[in-house]
KELOKE-768558 format. One record per residue: x, y, z of N, C-alpha, C in turn. Coordinates in nm, 4 decimals. Layout:
<nodes>
NODE      n.x      n.y      n.z     ca.x     ca.y     ca.z      c.x      c.y      c.z
NODE        X        Y        Z        X        Y        Z        X        Y        Z
...
</nodes>
This chain:
<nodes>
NODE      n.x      n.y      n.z     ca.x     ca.y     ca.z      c.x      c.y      c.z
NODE   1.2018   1.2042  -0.5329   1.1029   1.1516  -0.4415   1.0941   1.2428  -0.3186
NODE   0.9767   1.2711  -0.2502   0.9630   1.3581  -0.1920   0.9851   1.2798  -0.0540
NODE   1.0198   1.2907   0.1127   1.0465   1.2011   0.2048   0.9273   1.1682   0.2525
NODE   0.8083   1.2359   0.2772   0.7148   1.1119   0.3256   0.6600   0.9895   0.2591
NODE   0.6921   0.9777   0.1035   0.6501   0.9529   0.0330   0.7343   0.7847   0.0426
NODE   0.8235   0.8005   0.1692   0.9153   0.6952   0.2578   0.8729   0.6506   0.3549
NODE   0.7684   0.7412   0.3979   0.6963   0.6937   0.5408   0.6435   0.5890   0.5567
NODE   0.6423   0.4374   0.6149   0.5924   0.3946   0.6395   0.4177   0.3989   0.6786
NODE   0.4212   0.4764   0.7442   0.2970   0.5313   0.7786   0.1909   0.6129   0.6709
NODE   0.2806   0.6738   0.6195   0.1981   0.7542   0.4650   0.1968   0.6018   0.4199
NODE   0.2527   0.5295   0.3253   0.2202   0.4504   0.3023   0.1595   0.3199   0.3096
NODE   0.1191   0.2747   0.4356   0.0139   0.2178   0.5077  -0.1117   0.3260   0.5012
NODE  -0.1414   0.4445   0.4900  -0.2306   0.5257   0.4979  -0.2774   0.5200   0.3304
NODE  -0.1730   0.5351   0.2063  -0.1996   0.5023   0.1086  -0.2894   0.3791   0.0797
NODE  -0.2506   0.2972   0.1498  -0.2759   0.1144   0.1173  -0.3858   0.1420   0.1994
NODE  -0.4490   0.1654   0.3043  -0.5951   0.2137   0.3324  -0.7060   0.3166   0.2720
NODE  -0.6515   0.3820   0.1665  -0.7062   0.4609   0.0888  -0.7320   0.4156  -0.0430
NODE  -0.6524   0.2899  -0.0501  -0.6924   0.2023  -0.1660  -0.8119   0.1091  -0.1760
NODE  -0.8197   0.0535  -0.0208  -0.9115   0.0318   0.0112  -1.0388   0.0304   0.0361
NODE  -1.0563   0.1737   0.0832  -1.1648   0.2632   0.0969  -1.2397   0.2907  -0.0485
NODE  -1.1373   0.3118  -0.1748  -1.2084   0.3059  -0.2442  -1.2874   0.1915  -0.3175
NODE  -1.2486   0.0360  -0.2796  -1.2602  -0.0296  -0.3072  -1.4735  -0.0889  -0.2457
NODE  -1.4157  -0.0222  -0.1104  -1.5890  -0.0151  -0.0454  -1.6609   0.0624  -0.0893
NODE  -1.6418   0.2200  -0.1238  -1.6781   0.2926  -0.1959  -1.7789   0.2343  -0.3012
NODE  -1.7137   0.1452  -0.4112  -1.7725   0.1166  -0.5227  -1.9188   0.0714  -0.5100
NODE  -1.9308   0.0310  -0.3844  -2.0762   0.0309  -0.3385  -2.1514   0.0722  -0.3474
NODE  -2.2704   0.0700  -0.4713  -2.3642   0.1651  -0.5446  -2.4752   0.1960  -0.4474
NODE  -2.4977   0.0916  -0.3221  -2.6174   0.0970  -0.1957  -2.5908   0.1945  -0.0990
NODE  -2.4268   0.2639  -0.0884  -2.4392   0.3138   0.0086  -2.4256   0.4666   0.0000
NODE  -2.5046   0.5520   0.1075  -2.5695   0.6882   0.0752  -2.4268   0.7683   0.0211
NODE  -2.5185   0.8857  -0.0570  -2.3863   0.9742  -0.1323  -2.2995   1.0331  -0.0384
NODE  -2.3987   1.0869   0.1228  -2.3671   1.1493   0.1663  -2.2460   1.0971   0.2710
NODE  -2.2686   0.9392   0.2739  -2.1822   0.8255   0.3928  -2.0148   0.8575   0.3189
NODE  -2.0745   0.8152   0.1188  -1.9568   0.7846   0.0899  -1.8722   0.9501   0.0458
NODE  -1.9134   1.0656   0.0759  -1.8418   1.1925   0.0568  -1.7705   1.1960   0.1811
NODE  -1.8628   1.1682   0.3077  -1.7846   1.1873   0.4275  -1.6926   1.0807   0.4818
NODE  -1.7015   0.9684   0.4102  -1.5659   0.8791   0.4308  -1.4634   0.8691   0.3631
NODE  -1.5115   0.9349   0.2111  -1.3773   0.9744   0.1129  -1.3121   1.0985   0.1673
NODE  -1.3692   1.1493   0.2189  -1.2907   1.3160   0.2461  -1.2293   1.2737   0.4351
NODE  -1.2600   1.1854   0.4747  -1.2063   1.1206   0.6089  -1.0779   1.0756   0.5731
NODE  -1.0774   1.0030   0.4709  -0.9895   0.8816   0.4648  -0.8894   0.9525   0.3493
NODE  -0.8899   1.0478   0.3083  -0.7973   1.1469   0.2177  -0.7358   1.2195   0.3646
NODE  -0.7946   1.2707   0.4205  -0.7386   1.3604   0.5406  -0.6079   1.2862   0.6028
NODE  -0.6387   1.1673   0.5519  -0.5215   1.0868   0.7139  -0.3833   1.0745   0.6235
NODE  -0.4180   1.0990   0.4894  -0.3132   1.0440   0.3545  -0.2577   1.2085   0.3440
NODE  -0.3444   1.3001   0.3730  -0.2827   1.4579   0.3199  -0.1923   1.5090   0.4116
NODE  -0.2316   1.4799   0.5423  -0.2008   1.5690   0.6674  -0.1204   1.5134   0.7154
NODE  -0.0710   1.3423   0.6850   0.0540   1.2861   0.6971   0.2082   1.3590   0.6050
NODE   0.0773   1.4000   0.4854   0.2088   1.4619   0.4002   0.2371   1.5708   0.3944
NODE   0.1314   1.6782   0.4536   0.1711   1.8096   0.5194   0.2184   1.8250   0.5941
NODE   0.2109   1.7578   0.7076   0.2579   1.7123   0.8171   0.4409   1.7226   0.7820
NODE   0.4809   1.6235   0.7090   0.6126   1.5715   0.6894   0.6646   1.7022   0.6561
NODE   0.6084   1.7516   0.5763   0.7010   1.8833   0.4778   0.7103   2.0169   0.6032
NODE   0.6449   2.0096   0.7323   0.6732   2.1640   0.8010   0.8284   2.1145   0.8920
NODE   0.8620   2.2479   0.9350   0.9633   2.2592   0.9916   0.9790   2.2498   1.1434
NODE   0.9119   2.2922   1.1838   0.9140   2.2398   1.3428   0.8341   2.1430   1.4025
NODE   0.8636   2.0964   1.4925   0.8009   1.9915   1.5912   0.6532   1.9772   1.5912
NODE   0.6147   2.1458   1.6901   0.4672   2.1413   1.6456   0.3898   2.1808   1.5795
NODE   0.4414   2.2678   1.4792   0.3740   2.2344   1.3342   0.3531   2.0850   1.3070
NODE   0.4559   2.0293   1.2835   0.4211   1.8706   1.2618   0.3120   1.7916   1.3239
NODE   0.3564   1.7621   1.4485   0.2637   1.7004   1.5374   0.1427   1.7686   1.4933
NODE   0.0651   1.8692   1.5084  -0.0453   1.9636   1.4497  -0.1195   1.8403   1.3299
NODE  -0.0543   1.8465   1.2379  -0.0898   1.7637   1.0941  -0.1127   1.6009   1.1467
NODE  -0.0033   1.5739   1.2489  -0.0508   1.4127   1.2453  -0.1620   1.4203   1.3325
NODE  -0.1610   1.5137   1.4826  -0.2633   1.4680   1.5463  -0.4262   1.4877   1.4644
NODE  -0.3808   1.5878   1.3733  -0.5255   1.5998   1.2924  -0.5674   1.4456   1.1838
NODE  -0.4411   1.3827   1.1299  -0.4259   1.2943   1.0750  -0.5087   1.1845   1.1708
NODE  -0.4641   1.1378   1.2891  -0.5530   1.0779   1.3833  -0.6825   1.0703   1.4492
NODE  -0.7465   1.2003   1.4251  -0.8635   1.2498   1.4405  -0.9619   1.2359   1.3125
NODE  -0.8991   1.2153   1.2132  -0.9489   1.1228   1.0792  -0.9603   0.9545   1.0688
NODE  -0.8392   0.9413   1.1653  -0.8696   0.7669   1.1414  -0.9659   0.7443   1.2329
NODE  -1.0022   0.8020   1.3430  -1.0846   0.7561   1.4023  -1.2681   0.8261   1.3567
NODE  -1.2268   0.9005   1.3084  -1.3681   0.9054   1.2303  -1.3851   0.8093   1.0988
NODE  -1.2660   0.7906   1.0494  -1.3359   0.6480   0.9432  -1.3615   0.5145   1.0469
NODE  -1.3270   0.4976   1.1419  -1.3051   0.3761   1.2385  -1.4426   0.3688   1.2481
NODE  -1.5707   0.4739   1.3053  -1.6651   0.5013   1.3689  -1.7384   0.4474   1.1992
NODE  -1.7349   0.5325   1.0617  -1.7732   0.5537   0.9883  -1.7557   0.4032   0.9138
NODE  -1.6552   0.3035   0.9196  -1.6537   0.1913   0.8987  -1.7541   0.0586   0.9936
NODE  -1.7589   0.0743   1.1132  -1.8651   0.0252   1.1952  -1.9629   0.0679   1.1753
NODE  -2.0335   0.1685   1.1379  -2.1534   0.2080   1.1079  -2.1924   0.1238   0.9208
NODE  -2.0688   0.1624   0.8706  -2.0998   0.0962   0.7184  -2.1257  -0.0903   0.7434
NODE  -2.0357  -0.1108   0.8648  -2.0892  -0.2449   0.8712  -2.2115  -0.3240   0.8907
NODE  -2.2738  -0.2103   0.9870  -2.3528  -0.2283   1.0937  -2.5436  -0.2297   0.9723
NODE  -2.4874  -0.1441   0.8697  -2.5889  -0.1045   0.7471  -2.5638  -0.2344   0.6849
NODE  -2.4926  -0.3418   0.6851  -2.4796  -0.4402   0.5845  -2.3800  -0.3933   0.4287
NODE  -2.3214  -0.2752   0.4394  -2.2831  -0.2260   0.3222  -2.1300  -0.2564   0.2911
NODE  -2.0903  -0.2891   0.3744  -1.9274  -0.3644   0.3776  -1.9248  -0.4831   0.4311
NODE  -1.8322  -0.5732   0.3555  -1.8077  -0.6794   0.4230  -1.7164  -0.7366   0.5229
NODE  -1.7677  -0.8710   0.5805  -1.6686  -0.8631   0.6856  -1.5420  -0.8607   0.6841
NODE  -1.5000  -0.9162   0.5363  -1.3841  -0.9115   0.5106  -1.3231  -0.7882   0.4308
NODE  -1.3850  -0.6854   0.4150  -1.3970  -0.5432   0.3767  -1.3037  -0.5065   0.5388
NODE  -1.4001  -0.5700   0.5986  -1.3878  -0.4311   0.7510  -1.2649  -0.4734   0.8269
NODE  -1.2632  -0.5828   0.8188  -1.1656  -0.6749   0.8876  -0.9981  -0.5740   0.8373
NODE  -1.0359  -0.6011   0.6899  -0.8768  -0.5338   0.6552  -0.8618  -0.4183   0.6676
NODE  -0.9451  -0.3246   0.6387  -0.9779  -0.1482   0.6727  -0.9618  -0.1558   0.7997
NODE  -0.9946  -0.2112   0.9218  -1.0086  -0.1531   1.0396  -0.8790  -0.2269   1.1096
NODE  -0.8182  -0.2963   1.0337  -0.6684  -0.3478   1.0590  -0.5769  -0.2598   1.0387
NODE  -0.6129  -0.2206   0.9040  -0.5287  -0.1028   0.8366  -0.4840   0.0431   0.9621
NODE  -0.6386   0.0877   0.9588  -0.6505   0.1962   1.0672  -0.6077   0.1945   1.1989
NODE  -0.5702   0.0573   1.2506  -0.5094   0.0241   1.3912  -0.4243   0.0612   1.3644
NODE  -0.3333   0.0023   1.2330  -0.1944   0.0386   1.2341  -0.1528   0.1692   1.2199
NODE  -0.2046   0.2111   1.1318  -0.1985   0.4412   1.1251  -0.2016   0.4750   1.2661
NODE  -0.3013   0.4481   1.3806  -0.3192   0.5377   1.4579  -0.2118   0.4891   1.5325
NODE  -0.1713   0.3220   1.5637  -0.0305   0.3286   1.6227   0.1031   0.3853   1.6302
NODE   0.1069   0.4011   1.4590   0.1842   0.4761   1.4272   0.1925   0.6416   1.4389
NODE   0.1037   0.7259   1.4196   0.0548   0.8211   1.4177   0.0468   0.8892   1.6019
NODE   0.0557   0.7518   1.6734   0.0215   0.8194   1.8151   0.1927   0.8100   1.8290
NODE   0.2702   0.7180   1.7648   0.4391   0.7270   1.7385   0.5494   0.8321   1.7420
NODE   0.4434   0.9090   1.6027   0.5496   1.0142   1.5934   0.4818   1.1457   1.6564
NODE   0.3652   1.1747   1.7296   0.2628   1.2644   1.7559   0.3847   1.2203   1.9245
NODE   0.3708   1.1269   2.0244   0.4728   1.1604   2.0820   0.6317   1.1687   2.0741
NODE   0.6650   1.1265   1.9899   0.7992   1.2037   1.9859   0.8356   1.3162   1.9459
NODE   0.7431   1.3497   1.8671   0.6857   1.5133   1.8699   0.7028   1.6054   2.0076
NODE   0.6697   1.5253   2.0717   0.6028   1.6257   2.2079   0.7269   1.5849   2.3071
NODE   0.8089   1.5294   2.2366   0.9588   1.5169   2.3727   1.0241   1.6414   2.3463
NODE   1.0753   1.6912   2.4552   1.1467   1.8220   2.4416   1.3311   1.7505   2.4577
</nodes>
């Protein structure tokens, strides 16, 4: 087993990527919404796990803060899917629960990163 693959956080990021595809399946909503929220919402799951595997501090931090800069573009990209009628409330409710928790986490280890 590889160690992020322990992360809490990768794995809350997993369990939001399960999700995502689950809204996805949404045959109404544009090709172009659902390329740029699948390739959003992969970013926060990759760069957690690139992230894990470098060797120094800010290499690391690097991968999560980019990791965070993804959740908040699905955050934006999930209110907008709402806002179209294309997710439900109870779609968004758990996705945008999900994503609170990543970026809490994510703003976690992004500063302890940055303690010298």
């Amino acid at each position: 087993m590889f160690d992020f693959e322990q992360f809490p956080v990768y794995q809350k990021a997993e369990l939001y990527y399960s999700e995502v595809l689950k809204v996805l399946s949404n045959p109404r909503i544009d090709k172009n919404i659902k390329d740029q929220f699948k390739r959003a919402s992969l970013s926060i799951v990759l760069n957690i796990a690139e992230g894990a595997g470098k060797y120094t501090k800010n290499d690391k931090k690097n991968f999560y803060v980019i990791s965070k800069g993804s959740v908040n573009e699905c955050v934006a990209i999930l209110r907008i899917l709402r806002m179209e009628k294309f997710v439900s409330e109870d779609q968004f409710e758990v996705c945008y629960k999900l994503l609170l928790e990543i970026a809490k986490m994510l703003s976690g280890l992004i500063n302890a990163m940055s303690k010298r």
